[in-house]
C-alpha positions as CSV (number, residue, x, y, z in Angstrom):
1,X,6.8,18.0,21.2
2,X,8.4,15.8,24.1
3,X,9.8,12.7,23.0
4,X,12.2,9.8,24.6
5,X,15.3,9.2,23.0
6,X,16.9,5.6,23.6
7,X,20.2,5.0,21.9
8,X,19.2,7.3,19.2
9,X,15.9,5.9,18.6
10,X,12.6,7.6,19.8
11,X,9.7,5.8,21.2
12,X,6.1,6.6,20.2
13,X,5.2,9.9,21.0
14,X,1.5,8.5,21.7
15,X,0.9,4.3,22.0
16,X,-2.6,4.4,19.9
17,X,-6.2,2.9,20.7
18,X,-7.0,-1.0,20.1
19,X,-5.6,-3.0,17.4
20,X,-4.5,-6.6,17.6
21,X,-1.2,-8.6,18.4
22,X,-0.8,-10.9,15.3
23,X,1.2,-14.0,14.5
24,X,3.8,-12.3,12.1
25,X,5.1,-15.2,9.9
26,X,7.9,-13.6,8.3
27,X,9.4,-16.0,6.3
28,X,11.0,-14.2,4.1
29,X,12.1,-11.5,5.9
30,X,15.9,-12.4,5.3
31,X,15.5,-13.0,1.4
32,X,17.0,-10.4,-1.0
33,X,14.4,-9.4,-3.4
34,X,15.2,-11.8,-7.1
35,X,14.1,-10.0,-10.2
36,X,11.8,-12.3,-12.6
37,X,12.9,-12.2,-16.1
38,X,10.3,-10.5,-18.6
39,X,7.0,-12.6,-19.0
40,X,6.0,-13.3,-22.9
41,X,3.1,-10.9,-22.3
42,X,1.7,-8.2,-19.9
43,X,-1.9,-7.0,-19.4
44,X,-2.2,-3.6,-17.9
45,X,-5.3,-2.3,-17.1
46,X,-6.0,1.4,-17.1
47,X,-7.3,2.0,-13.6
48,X,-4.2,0.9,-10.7
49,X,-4.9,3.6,-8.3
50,X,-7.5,5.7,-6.5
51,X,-9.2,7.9,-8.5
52,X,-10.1,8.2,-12.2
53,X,-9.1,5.5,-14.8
54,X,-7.4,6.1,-17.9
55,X,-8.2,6.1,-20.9
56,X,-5.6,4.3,-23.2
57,X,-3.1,6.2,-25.9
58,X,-1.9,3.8,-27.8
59,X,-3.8,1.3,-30.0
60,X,-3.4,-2.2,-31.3
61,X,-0.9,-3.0,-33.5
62,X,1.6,-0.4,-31.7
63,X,5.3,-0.9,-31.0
64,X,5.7,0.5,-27.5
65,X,8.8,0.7,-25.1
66,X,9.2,0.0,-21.5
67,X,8.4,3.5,-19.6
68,X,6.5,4.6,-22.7
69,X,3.0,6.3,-21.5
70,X,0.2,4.0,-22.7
71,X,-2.8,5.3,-20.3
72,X,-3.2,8.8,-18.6
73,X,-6.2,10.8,-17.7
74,X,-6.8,14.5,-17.5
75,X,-8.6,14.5,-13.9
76,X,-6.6,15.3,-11.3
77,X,-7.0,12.4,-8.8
78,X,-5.1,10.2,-11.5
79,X,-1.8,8.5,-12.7
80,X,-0.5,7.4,-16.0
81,X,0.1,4.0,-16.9
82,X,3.4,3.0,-18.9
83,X,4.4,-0.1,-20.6
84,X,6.5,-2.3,-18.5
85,X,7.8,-4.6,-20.9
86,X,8.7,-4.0,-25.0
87,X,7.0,-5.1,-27.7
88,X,3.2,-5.2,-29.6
89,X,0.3,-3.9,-28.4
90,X,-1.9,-7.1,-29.1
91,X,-5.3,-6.2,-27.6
92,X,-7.2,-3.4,-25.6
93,X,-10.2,-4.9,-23.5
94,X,-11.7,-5.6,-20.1
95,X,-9.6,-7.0,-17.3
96,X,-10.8,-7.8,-14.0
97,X,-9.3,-6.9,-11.0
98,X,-8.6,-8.7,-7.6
99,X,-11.4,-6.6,-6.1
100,X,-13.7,-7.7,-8.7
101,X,-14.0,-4.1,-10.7
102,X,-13.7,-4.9,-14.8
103,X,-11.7,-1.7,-16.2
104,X,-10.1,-1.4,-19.7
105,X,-6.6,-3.2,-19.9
106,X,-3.7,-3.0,-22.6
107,X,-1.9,-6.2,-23.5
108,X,1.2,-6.4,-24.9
109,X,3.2,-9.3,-26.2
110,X,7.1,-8.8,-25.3
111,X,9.9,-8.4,-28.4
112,X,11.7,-10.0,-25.8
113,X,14.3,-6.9,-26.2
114,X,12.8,-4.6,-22.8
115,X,13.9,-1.6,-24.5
116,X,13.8,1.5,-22.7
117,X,11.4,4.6,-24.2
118,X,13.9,6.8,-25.6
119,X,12.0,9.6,-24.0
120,X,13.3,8.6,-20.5
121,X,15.7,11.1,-18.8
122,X,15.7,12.6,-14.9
123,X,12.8,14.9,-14.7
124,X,13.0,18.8,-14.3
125,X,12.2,19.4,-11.2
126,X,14.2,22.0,-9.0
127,X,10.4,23.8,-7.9
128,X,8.0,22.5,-6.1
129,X,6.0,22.5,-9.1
130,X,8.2,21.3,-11.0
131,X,8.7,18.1,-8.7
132,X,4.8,18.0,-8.5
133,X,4.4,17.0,-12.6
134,X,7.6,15.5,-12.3
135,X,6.0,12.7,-9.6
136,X,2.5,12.8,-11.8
137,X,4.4,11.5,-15.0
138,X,6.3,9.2,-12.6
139,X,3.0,6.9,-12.6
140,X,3.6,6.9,-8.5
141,X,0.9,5.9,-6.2
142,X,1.2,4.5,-2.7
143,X,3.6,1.2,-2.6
144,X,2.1,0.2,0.7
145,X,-1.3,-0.8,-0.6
146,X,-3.1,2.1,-0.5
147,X,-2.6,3.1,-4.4
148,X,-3.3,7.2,-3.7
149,X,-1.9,8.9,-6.3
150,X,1.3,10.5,-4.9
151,X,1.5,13.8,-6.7
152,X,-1.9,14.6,-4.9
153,X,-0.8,13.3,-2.1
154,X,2.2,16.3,-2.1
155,X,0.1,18.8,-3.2
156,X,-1.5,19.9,-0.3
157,X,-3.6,22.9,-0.6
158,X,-2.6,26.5,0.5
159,X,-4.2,26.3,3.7
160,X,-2.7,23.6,5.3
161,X,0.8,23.9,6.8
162,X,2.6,20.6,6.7
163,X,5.4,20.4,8.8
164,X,6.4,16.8,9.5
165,X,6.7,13.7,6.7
166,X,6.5,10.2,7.9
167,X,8.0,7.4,6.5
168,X,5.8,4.3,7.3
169,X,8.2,1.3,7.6
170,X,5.6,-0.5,10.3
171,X,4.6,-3.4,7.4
172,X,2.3,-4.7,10.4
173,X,0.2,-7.0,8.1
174,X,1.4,-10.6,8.6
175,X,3.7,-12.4,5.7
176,X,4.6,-9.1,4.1
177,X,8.2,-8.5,4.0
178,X,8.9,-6.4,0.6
179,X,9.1,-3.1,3.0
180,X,11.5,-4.5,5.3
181,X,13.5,-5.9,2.5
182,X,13.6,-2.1,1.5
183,X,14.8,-0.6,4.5
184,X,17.6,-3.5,4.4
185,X,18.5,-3.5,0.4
186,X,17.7,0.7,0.0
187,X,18.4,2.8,2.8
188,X,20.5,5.3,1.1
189,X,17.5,5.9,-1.7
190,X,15.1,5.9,1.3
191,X,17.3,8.6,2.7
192,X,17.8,10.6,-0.8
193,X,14.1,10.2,-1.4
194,X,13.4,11.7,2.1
195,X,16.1,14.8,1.2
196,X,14.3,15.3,-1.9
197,X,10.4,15.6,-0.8
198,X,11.8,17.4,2.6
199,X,13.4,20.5,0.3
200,X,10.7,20.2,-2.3
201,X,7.6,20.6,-0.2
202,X,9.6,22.7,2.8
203,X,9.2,20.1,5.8
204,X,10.7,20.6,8.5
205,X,10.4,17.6,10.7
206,X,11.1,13.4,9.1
207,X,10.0,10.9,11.1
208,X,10.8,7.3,9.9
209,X,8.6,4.8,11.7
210,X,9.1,1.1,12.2
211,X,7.6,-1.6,14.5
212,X,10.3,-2.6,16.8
213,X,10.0,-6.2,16.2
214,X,13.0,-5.5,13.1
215,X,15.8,-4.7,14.8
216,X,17.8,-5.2,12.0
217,X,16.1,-2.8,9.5
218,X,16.3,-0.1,13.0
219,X,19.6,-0.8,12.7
220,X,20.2,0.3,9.2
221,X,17.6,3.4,9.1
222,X,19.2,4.2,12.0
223,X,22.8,4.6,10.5
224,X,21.0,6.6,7.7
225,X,19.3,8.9,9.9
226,X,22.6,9.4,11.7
227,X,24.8,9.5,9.0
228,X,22.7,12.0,7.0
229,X,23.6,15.9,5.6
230,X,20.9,16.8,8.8
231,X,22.4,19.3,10.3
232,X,20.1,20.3,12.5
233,X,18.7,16.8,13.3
234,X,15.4,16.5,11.6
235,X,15.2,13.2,10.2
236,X,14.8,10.7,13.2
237,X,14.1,7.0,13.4
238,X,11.3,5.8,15.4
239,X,10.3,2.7,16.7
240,X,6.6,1.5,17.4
241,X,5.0,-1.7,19.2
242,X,4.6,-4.4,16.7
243,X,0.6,-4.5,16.7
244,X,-2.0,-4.1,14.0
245,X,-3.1,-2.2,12.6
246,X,-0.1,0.0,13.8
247,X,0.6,0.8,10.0
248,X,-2.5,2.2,9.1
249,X,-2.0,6.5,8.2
250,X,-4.4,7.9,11.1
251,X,-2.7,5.4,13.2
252,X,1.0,6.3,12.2
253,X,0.2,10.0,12.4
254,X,-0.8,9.7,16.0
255,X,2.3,7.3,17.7
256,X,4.6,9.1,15.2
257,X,3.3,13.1,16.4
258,X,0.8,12.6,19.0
259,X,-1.5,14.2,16.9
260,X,-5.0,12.6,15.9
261,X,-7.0,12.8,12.9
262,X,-10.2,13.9,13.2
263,X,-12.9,11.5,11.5
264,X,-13.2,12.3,7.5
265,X,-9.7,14.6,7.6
266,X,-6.7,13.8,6.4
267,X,-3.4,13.5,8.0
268,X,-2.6,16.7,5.9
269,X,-5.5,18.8,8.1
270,X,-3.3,18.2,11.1
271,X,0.3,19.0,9.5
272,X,1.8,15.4,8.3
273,X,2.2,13.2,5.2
274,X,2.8,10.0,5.4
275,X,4.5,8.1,2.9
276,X,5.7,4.4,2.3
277,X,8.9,3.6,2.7
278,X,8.9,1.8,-0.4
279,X,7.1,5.0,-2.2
280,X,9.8,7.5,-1.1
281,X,13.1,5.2,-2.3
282,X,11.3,5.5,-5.6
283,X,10.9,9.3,-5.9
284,X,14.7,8.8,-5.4
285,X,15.4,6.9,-8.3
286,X,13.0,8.1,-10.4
287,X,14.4,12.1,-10.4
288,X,18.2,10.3,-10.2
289,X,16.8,8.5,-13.7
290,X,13.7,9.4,-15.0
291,X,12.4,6.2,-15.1
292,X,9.0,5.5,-14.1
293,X,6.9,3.0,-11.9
294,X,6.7,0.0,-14.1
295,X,7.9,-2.8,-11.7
296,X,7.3,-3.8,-8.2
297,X,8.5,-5.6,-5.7
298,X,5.9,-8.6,-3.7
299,X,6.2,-11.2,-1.3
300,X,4.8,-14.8,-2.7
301,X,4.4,-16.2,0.3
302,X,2.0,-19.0,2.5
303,X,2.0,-22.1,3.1
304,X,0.7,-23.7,-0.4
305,X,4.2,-22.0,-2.5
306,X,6.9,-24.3,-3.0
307,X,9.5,-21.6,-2.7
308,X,8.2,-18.8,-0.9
309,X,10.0,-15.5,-2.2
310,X,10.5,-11.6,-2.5
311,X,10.3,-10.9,-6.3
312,X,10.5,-7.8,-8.5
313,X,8.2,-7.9,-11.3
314,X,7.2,-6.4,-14.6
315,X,3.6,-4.6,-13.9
316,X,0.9,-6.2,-15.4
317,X,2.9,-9.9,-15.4
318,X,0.3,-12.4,-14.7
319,X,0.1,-14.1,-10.7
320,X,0.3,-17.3,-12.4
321,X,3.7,-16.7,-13.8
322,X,5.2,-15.3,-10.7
323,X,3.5,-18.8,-8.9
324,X,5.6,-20.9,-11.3
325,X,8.8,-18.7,-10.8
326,X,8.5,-19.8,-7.3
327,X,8.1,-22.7,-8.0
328,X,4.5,-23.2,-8.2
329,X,2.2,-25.1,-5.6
330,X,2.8,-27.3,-3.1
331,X,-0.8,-28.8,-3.5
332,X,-4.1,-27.2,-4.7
333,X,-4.1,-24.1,-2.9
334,X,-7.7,-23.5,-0.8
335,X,-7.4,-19.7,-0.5
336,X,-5.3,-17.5,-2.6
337,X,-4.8,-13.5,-1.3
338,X,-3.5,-10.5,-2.9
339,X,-2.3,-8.6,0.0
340,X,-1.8,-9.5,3.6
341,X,-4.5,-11.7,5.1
342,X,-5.9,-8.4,7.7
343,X,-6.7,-6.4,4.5
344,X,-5.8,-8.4,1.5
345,X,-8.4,-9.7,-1.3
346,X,-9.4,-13.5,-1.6
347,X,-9.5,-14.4,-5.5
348,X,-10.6,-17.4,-7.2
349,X,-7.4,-18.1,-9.4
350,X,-4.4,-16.8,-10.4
351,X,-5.3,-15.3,-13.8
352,X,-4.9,-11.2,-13.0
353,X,-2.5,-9.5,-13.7
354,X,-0.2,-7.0,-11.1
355,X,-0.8,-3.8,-10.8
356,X,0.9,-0.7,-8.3
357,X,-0.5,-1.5,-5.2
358,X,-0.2,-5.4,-5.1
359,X,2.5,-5.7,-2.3
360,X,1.8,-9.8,-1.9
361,X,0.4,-12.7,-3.4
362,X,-0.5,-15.4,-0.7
363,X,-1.3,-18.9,-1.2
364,X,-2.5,-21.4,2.0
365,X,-3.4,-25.3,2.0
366,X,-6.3,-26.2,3.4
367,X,-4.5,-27.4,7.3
368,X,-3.8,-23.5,7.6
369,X,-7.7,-23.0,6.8
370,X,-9.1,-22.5,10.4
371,X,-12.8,-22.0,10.4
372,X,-15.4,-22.2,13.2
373,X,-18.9,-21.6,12.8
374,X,-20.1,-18.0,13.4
375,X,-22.1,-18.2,17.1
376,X,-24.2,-15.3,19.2
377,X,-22.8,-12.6,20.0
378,X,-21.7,-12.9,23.6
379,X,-22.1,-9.0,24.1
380,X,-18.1,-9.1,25.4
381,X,-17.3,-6.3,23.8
382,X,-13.7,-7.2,22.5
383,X,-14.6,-5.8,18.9
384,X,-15.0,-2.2,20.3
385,X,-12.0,-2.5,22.0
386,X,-10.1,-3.8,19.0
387,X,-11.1,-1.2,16.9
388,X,-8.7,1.7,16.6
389,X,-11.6,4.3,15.2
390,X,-13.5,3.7,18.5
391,X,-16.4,1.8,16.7
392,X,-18.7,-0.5,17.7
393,X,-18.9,-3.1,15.1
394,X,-22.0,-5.1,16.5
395,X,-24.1,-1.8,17.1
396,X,-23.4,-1.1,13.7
397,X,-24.2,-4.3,12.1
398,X,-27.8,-4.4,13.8
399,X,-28.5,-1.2,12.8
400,X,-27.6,-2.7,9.3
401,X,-29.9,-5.4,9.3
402,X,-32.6,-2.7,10.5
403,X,-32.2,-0.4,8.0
404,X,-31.4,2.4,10.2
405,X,-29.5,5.0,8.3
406,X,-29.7,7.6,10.6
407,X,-28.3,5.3,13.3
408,X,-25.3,4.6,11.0
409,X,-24.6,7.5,10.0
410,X,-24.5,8.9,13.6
411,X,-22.2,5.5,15.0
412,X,-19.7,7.0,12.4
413,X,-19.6,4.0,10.3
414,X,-17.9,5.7,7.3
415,X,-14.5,6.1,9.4
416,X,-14.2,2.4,9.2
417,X,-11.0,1.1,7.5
418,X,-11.7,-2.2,7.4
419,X,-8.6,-3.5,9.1
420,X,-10.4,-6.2,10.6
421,X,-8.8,-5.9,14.3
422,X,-12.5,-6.5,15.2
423,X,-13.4,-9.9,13.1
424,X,-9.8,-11.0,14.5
425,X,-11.1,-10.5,18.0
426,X,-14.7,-11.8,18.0
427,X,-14.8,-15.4,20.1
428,X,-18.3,-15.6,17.9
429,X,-16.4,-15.3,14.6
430,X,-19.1,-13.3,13.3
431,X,-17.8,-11.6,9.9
432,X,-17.9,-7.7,11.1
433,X,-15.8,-6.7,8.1
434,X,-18.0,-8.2,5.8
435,X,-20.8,-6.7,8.0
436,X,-18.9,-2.6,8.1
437,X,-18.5,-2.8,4.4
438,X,-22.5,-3.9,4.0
439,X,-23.5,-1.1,6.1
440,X,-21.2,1.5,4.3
441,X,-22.6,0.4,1.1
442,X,-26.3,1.0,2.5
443,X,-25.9,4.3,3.7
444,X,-24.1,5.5,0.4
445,X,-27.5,3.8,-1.2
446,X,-29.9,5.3,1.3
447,X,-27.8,8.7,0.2
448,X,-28.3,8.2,-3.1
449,X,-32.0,8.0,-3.0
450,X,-32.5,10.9,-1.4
């Protein structure tokens, strides 16, 4: 694989198709992450990850600790849930999520004590399987958003030969910071967890990938990646053009190796995992103490918090709580996000609690509101050349509106991530994410029916 080197730092093997330049916002790029001190209750629900939900173990009226298990599942796309604070379990009922599903939720109401399950020591792990259970009990799924459970993430089948990890650092969506805070507050887990998934799973080749508009977290991964027991210089630090969806897995594989996954495979079909950066300093901790995922970190950010912050919380503490710790609203806030404002989810209040794969809660005023009526299509073609999956977003939206499965199905409409690089770039302002995510929901319908 050719690559430049420049002052230790590789460019992008490959620069990758479409995508847009967005207005960063960073503002809180250069604030250390504050832990919040314990709410008076938590609510978490039983499904905060792709895959199966679980089915709660404990039952009301239960004295549970923080790290105790309090939902698992026996399928295998799952991960367990543990209590994140001490104390009662109150009530088990529905909870709605930010994407609107209703799932089971436990609350508990805190002893105000966060006593740790005496259960909790580092893992077993010194075989691959080993380290596989070990990272299923962890509760781990993807940091960055994503919320795949990590254990199958790392087991990859027989079959498939993986012989590079990357470490996504990009953090391309706009406001986000928590990764970069990361790479600045825990480079030498991010480097422990990268020894420790390296020997487990046999990989030969680390790549740790960051958009080179943070030169100071380059900096630091940098020194890591030099100053590491790599003998024979496997681990390398990679910078990438700041542009979005640059982040995205089939996107990181491709600057990061040159190599591109092909529509429906995973970046396991052609050799790499790719992990968060965030994800892989907790596998460090977690064998170093056994302590499982039951905090996060977010950015609570935009322009309608009164002290916009990066803030390590409790799972399952309510948004409203972590509002007030930053000091609540400037004014009524007109849109609230979970997420970054490409891929994030708008919600209607602050009354849900956090789960594994919040990264941000963003609040804006109405002045940062820019809306303009939706208009004709002009037939420029900048959403086609926006898209990184080489889609064309108005072609698919009038075969939507037509009821042409066949059509979709053959425009490759189920390859869509829904980054929104195309709705960013339409002069119309037509809504082509709403529109890809109508016309993915049809054809699943139309397949269902038959």
């Amino acid at each position: 694989m050719s690559k430049i080197r420049i002052d230790g730092v590789l460019n992008a093997v490959k620069k990758v198709r479409g995508g847009v330049k967005v207005d960063h916002s960073k503002g809180t790029a250069e604030l250390d992450v504050v832990r919040m001190p314990a709410p008076q209750k938590v609510t978490l629900p039983m499904q905060q990850h792709i895959g199966a939900p679980c089915t709660p173990c404990v039952k009301v009226g239960d004295i549970v600790s923080v790290g105790q298990v309090i939902g698992d599942s026996d399928k295998f796309v799952s991960a367990p849930v543990h209590a994140s604070i001490s104390g009662k379990v109150t009530s088990i009922g529905n909870v709605k999520l930010p994407n609107g599903n209703v799932v089971q939720g436990v609350t508990i109401e805190s002893d105000g004590e966060m006593r740790p399950y005496e259960g909790i020591k580092p893992p077993k792990a010194y075989t691959k399987e080993e380290f596989l259970k070990a990272i299923r009990e962890s509760g781990l799924v993807g940091l960055g958003g994503g919320g795949f459970p990590t254990n199958v993430k790392l087991n990859v089948p027989p079959d498939k030969h993986v012989d590079t990890l990357v470490v996504n650092a990009a953090e391309c969506e706009p406001y986000i910071t928590v990764d970069y805070r990361e790479c600045i507050e825990n480079s030498w887990d991010i480097l422990s967890g990268i020894t420790i998934i390296k020997d487990m799973l046999k990989i030969k080749n680390v790549v740790i990938a960051v958009e080179n508009n943070k030169p100071k977290a380059i900096e630091v991964l940098k020194n890591i990646a030099d100053n590491s027991f790599d003998v024979r210089n496997e681990v390398k630090l990679m910078s990438l053009e700041s542009k979005y969806p640059q982040g995205a897995e089939k996107m990181m594989v491709q600057s990061a190796t040159g190599r591109k996954v092909p529509p429906g495979k995973l970046p396991a079909d052609v050799g790499c995992i790719v992990m968060n950066v965030a994800s892989v300093a907790f596998v460090a901790r977690y064998i170093k103490t056994g302590k499982p995922l039951v905090s996060r970190s977010l950015t609570i950010a935009g322009s309608a918090i009164k002290e916009p912050k990066n803030v390590r919380v409790p799972l399952g503490t309510n948004i409203s709580e972590i509002v007030d710790f930053c000091g609540g609203f400037t004014e009524e806030p007109q849109k609230i996000i979970t997420g970054g404002p490409m891929m994030g989810l708008s919600i209607v209040n602050t009354d849900l609690p956090v789960i594994k794969n919040n990264n941000a809660v963003l609040a804006f005023t109405k002045k940062d509101l820019f809306t303009q009526q939706e208009t004709d299509c002009i037939r420029c073609g900048r959403c086609a050349a926006a898209c990184p999956m080489s889609l064309m977003p108005t072609l698919i939206e009038r075969y939507t509106k037509s009821g042409n499965a066949e059509a979709l199905e053959k425009a490759g409409i189920m390859v869509c991530m829904e980054c929104g690089s195309c709705a960013y770039s339409c002069p119309a302002k037509k809504p082509l994410v709403q529109s890809m995510r109508a016309a993915k929901a049809f054809l699943r319908e139309a397949g269902a029916s038959k």
